[in-house]
Biotite code that builds the C-alpha atoms (Angstrom):
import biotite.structure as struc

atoms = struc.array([
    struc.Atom([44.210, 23.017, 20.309], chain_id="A", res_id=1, res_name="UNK", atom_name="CA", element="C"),
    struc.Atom([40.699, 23.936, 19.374], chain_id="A", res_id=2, res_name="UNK", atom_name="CA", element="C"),
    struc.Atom([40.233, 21.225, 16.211], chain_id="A", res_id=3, res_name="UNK", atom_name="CA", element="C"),
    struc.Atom([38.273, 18.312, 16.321], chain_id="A", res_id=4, res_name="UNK", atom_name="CA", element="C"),
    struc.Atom([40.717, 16.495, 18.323], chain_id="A", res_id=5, res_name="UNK", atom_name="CA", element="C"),
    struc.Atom([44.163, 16.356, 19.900], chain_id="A", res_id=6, res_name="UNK", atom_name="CA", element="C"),
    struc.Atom([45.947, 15.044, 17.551], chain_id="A", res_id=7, res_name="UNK", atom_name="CA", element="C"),
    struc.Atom([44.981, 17.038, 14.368], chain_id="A", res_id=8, res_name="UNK", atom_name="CA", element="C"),
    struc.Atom([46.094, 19.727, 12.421], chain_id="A", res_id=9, res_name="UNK", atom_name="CA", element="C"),
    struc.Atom([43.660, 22.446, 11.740], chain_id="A", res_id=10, res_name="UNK", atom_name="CA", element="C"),
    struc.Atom([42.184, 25.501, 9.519], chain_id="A", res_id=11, res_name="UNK", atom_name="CA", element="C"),
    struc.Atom([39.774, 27.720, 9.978], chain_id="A", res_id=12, res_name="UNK", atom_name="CA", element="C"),
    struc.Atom([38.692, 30.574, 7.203], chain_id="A", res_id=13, res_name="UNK", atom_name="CA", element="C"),
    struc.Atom([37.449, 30.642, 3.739], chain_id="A", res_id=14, res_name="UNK", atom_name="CA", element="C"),
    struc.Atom([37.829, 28.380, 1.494], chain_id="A", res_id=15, res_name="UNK", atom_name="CA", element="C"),
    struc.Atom([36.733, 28.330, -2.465], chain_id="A", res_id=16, res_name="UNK", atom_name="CA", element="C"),
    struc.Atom([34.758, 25.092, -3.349], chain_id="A", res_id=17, res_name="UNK", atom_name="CA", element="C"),
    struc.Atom([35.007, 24.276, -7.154], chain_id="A", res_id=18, res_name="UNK", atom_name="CA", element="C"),
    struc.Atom([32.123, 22.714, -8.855], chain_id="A", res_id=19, res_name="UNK", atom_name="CA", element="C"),
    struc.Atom([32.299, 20.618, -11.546], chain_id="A", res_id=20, res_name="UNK", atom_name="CA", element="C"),
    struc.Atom([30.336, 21.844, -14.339], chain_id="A", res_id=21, res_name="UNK", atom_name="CA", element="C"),
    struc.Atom([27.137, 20.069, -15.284], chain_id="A", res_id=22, res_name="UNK", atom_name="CA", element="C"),
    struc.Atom([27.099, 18.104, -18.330], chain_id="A", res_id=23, res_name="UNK", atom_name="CA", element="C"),
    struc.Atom([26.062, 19.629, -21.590], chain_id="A", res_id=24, res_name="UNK", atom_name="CA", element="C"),
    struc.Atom([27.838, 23.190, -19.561], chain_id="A", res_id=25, res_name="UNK", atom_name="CA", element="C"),
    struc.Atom([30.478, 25.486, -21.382], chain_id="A", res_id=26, res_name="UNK", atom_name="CA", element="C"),
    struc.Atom([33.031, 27.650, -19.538], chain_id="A", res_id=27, res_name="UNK", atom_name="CA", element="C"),
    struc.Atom([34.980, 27.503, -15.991], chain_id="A", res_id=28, res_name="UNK", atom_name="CA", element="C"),
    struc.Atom([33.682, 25.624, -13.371], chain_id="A", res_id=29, res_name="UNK", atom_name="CA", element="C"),
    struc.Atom([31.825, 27.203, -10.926], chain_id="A", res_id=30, res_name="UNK", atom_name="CA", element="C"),
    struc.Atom([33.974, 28.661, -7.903], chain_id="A", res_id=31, res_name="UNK", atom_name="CA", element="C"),
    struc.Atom([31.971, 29.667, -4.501], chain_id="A", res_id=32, res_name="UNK", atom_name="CA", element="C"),
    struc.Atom([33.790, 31.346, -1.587], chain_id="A", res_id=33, res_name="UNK", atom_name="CA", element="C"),
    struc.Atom([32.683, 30.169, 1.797], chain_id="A", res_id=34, res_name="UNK", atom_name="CA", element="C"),
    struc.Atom([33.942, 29.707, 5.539], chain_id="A", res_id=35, res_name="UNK", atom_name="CA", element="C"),
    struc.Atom([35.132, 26.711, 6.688], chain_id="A", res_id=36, res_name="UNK", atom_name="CA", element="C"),
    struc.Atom([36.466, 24.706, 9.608], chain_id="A", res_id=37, res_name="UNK", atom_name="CA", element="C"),
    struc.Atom([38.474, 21.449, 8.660], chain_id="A", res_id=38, res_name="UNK", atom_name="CA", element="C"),
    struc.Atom([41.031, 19.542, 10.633], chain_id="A", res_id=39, res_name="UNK", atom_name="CA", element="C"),
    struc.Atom([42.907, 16.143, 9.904], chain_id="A", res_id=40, res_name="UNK", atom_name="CA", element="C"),
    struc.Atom([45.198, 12.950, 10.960], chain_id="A", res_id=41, res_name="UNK", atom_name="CA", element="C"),
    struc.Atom([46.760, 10.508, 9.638], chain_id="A", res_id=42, res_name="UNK", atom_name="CA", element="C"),
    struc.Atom([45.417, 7.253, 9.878], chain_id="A", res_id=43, res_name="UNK", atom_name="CA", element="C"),
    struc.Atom([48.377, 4.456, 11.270], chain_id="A", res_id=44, res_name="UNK", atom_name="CA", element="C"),
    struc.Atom([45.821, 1.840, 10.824], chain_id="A", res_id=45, res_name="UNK", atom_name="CA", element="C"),
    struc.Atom([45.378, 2.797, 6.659], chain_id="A", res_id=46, res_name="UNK", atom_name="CA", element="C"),
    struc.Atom([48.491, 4.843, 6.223], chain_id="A", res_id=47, res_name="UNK", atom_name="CA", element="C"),
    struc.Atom([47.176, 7.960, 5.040], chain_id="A", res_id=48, res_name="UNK", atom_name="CA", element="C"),
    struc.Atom([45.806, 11.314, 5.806], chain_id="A", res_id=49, res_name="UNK", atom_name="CA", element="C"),
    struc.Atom([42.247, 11.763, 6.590], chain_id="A", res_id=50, res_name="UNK", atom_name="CA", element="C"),
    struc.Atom([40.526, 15.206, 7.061], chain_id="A", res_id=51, res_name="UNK", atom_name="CA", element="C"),
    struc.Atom([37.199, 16.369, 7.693], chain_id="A", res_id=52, res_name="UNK", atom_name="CA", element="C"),
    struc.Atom([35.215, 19.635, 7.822], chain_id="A", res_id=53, res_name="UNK", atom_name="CA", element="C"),
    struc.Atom([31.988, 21.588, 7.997], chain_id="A", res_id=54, res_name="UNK", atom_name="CA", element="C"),
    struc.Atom([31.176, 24.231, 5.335], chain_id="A", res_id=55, res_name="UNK", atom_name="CA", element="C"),
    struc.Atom([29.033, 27.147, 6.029], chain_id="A", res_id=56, res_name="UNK", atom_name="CA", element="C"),
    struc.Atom([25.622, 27.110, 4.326], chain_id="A", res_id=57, res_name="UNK", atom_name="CA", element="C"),
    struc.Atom([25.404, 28.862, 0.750], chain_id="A", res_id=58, res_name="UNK", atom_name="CA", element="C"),
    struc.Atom([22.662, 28.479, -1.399], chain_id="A", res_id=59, res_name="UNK", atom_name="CA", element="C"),
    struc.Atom([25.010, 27.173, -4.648], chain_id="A", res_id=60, res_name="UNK", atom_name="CA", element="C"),
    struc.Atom([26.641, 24.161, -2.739], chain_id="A", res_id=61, res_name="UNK", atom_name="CA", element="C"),
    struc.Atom([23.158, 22.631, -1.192], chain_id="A", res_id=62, res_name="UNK", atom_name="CA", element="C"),
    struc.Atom([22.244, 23.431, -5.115], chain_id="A", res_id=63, res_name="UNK", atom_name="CA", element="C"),
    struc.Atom([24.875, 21.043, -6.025], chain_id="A", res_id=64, res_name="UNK", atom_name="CA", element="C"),
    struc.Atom([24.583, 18.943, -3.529], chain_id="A", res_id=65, res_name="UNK", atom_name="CA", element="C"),
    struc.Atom([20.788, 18.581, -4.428], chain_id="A", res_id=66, res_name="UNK", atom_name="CA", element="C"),
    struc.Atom([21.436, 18.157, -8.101], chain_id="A", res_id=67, res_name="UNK", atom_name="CA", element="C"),
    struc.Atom([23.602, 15.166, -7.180], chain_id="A", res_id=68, res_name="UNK", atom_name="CA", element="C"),
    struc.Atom([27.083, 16.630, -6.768], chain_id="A", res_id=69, res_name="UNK", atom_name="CA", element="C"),
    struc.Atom([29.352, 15.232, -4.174], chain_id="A", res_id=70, res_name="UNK", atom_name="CA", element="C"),
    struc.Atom([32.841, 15.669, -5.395], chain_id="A", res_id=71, res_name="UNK", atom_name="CA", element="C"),
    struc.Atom([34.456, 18.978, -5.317], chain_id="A", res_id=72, res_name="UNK", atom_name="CA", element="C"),
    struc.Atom([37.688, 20.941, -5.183], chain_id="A", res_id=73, res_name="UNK", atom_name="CA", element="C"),
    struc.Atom([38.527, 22.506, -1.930], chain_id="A", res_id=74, res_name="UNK", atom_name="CA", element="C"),
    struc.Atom([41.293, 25.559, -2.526], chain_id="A", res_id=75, res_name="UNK", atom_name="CA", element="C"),
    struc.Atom([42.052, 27.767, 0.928], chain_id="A", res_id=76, res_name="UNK", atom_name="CA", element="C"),
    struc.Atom([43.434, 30.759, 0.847], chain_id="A", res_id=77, res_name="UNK", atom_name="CA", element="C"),
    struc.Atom([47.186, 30.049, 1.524], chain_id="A", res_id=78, res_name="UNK", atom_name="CA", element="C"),
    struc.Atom([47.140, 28.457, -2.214], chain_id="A", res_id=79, res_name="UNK", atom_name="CA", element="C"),
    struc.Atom([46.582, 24.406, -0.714], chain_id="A", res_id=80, res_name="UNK", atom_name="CA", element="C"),
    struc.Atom([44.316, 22.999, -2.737], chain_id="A", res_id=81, res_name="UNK", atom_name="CA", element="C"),
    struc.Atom([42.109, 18.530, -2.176], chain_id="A", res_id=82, res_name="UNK", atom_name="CA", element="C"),
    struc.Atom([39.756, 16.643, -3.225], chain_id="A", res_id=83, res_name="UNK", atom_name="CA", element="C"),
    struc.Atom([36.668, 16.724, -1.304], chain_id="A", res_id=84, res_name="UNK", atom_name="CA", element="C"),
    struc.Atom([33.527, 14.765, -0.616], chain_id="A", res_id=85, res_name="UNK", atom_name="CA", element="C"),
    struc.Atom([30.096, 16.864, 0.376], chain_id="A", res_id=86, res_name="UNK", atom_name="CA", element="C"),
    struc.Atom([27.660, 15.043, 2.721], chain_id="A", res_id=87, res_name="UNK", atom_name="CA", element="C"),
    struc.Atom([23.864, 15.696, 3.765], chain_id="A", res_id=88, res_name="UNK", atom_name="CA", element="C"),
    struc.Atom([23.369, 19.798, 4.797], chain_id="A", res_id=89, res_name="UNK", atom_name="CA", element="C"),
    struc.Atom([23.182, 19.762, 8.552], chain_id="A", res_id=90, res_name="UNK", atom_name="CA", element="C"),
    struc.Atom([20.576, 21.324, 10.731], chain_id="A", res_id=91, res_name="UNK", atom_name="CA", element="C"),
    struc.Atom([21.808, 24.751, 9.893], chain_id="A", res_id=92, res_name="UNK", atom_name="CA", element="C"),
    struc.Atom([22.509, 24.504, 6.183], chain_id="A", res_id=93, res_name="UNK", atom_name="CA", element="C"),
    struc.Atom([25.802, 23.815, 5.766], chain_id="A", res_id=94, res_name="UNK", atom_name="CA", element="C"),
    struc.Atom([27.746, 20.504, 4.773], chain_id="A", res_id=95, res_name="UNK", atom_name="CA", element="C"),
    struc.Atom([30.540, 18.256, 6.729], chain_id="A", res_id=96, res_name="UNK", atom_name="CA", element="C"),
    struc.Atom([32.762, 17.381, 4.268], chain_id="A", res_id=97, res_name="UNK", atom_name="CA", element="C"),
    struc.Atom([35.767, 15.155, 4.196], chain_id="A", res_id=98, res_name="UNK", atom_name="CA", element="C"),
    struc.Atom([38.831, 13.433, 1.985], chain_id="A", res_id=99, res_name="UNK", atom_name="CA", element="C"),
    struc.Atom([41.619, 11.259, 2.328], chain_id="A", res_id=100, res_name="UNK", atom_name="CA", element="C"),
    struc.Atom([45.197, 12.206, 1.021], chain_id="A", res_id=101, res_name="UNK", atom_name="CA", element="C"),
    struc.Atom([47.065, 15.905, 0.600], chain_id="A", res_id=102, res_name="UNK", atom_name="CA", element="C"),
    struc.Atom([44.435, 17.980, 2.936], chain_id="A", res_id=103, res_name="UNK", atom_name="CA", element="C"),
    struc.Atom([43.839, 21.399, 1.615], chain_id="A", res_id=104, res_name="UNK", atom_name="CA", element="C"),
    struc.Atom([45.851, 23.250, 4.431], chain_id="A", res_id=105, res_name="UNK", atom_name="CA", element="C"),
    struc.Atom([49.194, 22.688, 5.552], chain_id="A", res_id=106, res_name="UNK", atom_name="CA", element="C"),
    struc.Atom([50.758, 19.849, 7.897], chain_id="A", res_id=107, res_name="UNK", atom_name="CA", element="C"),
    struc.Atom([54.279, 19.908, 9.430], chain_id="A", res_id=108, res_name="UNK", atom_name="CA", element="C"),
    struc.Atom([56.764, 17.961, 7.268], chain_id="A", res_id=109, res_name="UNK", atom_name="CA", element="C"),
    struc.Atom([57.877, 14.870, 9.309], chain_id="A", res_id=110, res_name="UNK", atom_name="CA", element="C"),
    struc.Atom([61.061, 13.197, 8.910], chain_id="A", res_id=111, res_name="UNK", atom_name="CA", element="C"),
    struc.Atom([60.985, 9.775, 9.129], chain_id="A", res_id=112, res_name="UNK", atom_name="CA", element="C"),
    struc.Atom([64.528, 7.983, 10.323], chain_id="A", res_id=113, res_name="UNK", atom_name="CA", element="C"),
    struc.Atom([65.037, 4.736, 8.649], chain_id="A", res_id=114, res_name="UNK", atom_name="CA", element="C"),
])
C-alpha cells in the first residue's frame, strides 16, 4: 500500500473543505474544492480511529487558517463526510490536517466475535 503506513486505510483525490462562516456572516458556509491525500488507523491504545492528511495549497484555506480557523468539514467525493483539524501551511502551501473518529473515506466493516 502506498499510505502513510502499513496498516492504514487510504484516499487520495479531491475533497471539499467547509468553512465555517465568520461571525457577523450571512449565507452558506464557504465550500473550497481541493486535492487531498489522507490515510488512517485505529488507535488500540485509545480505541478509536485516527486519520491524518495533507491538503493541497489554495489561497482560501491558508486565508482561514490565517484568520484563525482550524476546524473544518472535510466531504470527499464518494459522499463520506469528518471533522477536521487544519495545522501550520507546509513548505509548499498546503496544510496536514487530521481528526479522530468516522474518517471522511471509507474503512472495511469489521466484525467483532464476542
Amino acid at each position: 500500500m502506498s499510505g502513510f503506513g502499513d496498516e492504514e486505510e487510504e484516499y487520495k483525490g479531491t475533497v471539499q473543505i467547509v468553512l465555517p462562516q465568520e461571525e457577523g456572516e450571512e449565507g452558506e458556509p464557504v465550500t473550497v474544492e481541493i486535492w487531498a491525500h489522507l490515510a488512517g488507523h485505529f488507535s488500540p491504545l485509545t480505541g478509536d480511529y485516527r486519520w491524518k492528511g495533507r491538503l493541497s495549497a489554495g489561497e482560501a484555506i491558508t486565508r482561514a487558517y490565517e484568520s484563525g480557523v482550524r476546524d473544518v468539514l472535510v466531504r470527499t467525493s464518494d459522499g463520506h463526510q469528518a471533522n477536521g483539524r487544519l495545522d501550520a501551511p507546509n513548505l509548499w502551501g498546503g496544510h496536514p490536517i487530521h481528526g479522530t473518529g468516522t474518517p471522511p473515506f471509507a474503512v472495511p466493516h469489521v466484525e467483532i466475535d464476542s
